[in-house]
TIRO-2110 file (N, C-alpha, C; in Angstrom, 1 decimal):
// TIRO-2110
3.5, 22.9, -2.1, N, 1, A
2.2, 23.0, -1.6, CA, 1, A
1.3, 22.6, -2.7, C, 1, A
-0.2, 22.2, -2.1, N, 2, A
-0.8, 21.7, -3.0, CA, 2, A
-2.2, 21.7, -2.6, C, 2, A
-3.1, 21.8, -3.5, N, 3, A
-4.7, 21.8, -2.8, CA, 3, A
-5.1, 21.0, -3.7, C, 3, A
-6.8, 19.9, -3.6, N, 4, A
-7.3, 19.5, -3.9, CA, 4, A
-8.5, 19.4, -3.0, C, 4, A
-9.7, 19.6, -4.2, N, 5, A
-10.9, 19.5, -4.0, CA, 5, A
-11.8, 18.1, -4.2, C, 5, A
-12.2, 17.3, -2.9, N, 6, A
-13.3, 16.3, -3.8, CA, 6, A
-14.2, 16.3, -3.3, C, 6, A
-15.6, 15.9, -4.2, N, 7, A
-16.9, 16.4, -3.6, CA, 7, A
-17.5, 14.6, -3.5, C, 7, A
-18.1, 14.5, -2.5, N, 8, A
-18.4, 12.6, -2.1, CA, 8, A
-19.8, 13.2, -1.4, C, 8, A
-20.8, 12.7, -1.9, N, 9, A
-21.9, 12.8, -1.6, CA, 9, A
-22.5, 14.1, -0.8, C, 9, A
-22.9, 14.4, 0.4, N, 10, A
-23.1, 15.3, 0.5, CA, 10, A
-22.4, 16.5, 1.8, C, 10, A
-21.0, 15.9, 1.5, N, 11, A
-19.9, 17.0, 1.5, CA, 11, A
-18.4, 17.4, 0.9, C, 11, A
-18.2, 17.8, 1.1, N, 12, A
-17.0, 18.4, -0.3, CA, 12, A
-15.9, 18.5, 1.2, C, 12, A
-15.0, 18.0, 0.6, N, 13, A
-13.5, 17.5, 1.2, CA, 13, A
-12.4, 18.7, 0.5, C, 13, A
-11.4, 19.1, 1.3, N, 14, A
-10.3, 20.5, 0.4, CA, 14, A
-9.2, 19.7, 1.3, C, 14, A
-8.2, 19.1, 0.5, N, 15, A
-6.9, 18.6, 1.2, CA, 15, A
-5.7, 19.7, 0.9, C, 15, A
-4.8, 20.3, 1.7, N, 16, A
-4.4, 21.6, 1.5, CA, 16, A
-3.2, 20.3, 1.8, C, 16, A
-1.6, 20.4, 1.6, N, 17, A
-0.6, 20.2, 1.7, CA, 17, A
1.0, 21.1, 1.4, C, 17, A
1.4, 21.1, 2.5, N, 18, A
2.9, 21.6, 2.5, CA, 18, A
3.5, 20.9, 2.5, C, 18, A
4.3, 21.1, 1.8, N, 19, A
5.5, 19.8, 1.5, CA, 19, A
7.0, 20.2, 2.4, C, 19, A
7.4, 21.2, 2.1, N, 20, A
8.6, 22.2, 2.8, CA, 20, A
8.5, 23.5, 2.8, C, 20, A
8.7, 24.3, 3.7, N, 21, A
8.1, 25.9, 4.1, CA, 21, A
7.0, 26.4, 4.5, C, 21, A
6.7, 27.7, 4.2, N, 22, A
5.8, 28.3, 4.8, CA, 22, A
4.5, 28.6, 4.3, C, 22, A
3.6, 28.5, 4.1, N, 23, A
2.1, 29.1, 3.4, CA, 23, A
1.2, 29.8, 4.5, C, 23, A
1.1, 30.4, 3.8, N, 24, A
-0.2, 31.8, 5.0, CA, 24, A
-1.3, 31.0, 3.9, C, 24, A
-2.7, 30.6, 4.9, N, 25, A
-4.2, 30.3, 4.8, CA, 25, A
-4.6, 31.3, 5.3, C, 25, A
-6.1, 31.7, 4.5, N, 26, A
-6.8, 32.4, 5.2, CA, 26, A
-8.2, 31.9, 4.4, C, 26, A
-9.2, 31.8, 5.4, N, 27, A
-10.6, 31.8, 4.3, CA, 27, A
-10.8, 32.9, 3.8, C, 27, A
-11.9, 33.1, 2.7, N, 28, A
-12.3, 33.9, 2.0, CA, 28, A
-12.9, 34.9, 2.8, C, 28, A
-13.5, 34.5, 3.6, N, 29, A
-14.1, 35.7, 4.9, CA, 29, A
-13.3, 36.3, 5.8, C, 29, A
-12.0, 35.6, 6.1, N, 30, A
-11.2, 36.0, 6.9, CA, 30, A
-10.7, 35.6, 7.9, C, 30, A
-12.0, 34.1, 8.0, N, 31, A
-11.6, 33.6, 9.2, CA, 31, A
-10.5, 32.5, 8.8, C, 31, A
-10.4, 31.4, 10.4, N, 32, A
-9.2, 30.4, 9.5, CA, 32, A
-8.0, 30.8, 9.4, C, 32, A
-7.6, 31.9, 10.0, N, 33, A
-6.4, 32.5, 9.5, CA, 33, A
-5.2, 31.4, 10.2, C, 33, A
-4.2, 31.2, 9.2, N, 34, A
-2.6, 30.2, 9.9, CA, 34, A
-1.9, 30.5, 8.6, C, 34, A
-0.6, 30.4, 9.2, N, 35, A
0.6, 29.7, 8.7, CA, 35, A
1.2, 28.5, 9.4, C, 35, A
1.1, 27.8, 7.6, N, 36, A
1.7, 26.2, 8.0, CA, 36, A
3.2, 26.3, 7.7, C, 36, A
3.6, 26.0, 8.8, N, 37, A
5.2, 25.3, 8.3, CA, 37, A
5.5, 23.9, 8.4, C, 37, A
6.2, 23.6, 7.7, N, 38, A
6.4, 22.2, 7.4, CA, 38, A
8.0, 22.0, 6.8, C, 38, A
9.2, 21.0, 7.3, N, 39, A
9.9, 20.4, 7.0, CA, 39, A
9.9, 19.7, 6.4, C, 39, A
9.0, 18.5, 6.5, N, 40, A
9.0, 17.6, 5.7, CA, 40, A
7.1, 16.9, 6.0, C, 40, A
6.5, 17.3, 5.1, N, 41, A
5.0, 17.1, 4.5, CA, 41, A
4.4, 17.9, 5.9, C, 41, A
3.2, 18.8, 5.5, N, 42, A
2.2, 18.6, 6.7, CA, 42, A
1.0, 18.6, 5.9, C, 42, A
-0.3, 18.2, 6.0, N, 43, A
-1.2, 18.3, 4.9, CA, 43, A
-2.9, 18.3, 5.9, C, 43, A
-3.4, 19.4, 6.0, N, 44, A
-4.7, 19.5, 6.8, CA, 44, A
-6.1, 18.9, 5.5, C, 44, A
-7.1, 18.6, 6.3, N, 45, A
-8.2, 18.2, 5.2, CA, 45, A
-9.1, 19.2, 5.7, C, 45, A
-10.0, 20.0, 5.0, N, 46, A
-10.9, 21.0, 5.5, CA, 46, A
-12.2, 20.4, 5.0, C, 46, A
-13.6, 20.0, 5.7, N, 47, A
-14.7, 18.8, 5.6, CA, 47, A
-15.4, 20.3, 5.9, C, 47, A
-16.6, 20.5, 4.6, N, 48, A
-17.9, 21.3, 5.1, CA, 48, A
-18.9, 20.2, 5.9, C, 48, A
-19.2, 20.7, 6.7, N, 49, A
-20.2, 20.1, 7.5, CA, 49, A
-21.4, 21.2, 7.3, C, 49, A
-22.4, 20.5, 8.2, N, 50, A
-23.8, 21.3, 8.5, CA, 50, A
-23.6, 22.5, 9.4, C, 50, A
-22.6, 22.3, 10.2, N, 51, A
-21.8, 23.2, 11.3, CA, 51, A
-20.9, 24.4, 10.9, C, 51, A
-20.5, 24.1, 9.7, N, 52, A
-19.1, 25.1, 9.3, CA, 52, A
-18.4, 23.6, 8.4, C, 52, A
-16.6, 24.0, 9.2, N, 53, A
-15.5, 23.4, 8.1, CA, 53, A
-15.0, 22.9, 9.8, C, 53, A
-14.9, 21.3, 9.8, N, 54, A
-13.6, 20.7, 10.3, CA, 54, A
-12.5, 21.3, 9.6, C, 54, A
-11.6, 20.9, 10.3, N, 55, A
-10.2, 21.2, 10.4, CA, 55, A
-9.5, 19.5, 10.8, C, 55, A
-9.0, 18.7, 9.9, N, 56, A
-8.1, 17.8, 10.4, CA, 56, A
-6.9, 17.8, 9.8, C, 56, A
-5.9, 17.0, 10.9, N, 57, A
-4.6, 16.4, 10.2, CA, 57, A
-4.6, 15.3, 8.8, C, 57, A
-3.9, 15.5, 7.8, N, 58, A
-4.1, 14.5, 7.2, CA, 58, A
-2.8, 13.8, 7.1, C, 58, A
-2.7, 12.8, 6.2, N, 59, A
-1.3, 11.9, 6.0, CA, 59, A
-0.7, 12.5, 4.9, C, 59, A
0.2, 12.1, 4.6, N, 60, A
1.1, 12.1, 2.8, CA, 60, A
-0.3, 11.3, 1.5, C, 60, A
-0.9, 12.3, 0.3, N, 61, A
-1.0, 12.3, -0.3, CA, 61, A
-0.5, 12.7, -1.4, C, 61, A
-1.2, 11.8, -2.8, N, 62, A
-1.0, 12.2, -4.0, CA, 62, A
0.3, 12.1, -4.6, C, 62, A
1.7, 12.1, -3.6, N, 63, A
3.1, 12.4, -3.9, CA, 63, A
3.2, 11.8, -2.5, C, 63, A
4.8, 11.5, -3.6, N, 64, A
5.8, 11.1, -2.3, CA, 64, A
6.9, 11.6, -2.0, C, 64, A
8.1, 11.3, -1.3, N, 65, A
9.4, 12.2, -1.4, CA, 65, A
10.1, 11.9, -3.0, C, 65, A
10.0, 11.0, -3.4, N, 66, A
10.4, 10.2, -4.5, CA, 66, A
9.9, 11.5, -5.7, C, 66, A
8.5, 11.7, -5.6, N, 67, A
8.0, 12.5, -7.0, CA, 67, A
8.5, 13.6, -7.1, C, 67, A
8.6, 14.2, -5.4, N, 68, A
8.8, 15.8, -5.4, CA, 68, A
10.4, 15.9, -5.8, C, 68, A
11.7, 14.9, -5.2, N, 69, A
12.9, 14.9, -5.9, CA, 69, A
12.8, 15.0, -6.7, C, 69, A
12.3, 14.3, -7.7, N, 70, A
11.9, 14.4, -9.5, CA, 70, A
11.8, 15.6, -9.8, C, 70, A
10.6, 16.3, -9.4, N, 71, A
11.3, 17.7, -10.1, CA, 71, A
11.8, 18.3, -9.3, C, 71, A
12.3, 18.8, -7.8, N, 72, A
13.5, 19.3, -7.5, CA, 72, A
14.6, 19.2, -9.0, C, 72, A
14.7, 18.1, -9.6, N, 73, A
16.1, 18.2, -9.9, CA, 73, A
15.8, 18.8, -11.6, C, 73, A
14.7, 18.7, -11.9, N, 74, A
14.2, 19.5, -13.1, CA, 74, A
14.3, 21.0, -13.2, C, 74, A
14.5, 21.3, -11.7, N, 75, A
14.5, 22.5, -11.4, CA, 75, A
16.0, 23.1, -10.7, C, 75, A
17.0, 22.1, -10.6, N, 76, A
18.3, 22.2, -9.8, CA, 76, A
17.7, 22.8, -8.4, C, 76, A
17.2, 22.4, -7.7, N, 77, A
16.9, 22.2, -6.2, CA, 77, A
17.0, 21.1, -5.4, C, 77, A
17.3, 21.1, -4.3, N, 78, A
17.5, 20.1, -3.3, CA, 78, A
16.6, 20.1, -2.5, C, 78, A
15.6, 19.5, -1.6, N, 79, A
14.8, 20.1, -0.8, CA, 79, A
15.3, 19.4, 0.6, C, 79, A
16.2, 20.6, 1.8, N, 80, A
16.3, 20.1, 3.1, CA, 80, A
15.3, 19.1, 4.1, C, 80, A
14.8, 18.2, 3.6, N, 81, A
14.0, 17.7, 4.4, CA, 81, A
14.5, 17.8, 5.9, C, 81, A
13.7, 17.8, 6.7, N, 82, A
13.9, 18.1, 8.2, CA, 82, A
14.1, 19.4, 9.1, C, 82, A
15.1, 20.2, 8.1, N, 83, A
15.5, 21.4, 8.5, CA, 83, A
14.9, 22.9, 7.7, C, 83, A
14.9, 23.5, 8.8, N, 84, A
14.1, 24.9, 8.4, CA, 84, A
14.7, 25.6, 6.9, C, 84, A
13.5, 26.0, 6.4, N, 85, A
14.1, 26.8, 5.4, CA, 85, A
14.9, 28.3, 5.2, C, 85, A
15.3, 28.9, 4.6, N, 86, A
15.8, 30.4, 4.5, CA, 86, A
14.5, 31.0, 4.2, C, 86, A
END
């Protein structure tokens, strides 16, 4: 998993990413509440608006399967892509 913040003029972008398993979100207030699971990448973009926070899907950033292998193996792990975790 992975977050990253970027601020572009006059709103601020939060790309959250799961790579394999499970992560509980919750905003700071409470709302927003999920658990992402993911097999293989899922990565939401949270956009402040004048409104609140969109919520979208995003693609594969920042990494690819290639980087996350790399350190898998730094670490002696394998990561099941496709299939659920324990």
């Amino acid at each position: 998993m992975s977050g990253h913040e970027i601020s572009a003029g006059s709103r601020t972008l939060f790309l959250y990413q799961t790579c394999y398993g499970t992560v509980h979100q919750e905003a700071v207030d409470g709302s927003g509440i999920q658990d992402v699971t993911a097999y293989h990448h899922k990565a939401y973009r949270y956009i402040r608006t004048g409104d609140g926070v969109k919520i979208e899907q995003a693609g594969l950033l920042y990494h690819d399967d290639e980087a996350m292998e790399e350190l898998d193996k730094k670490i002696d792990f394998s990561i099941p892509w496709g299939k659920p975790g324990k």
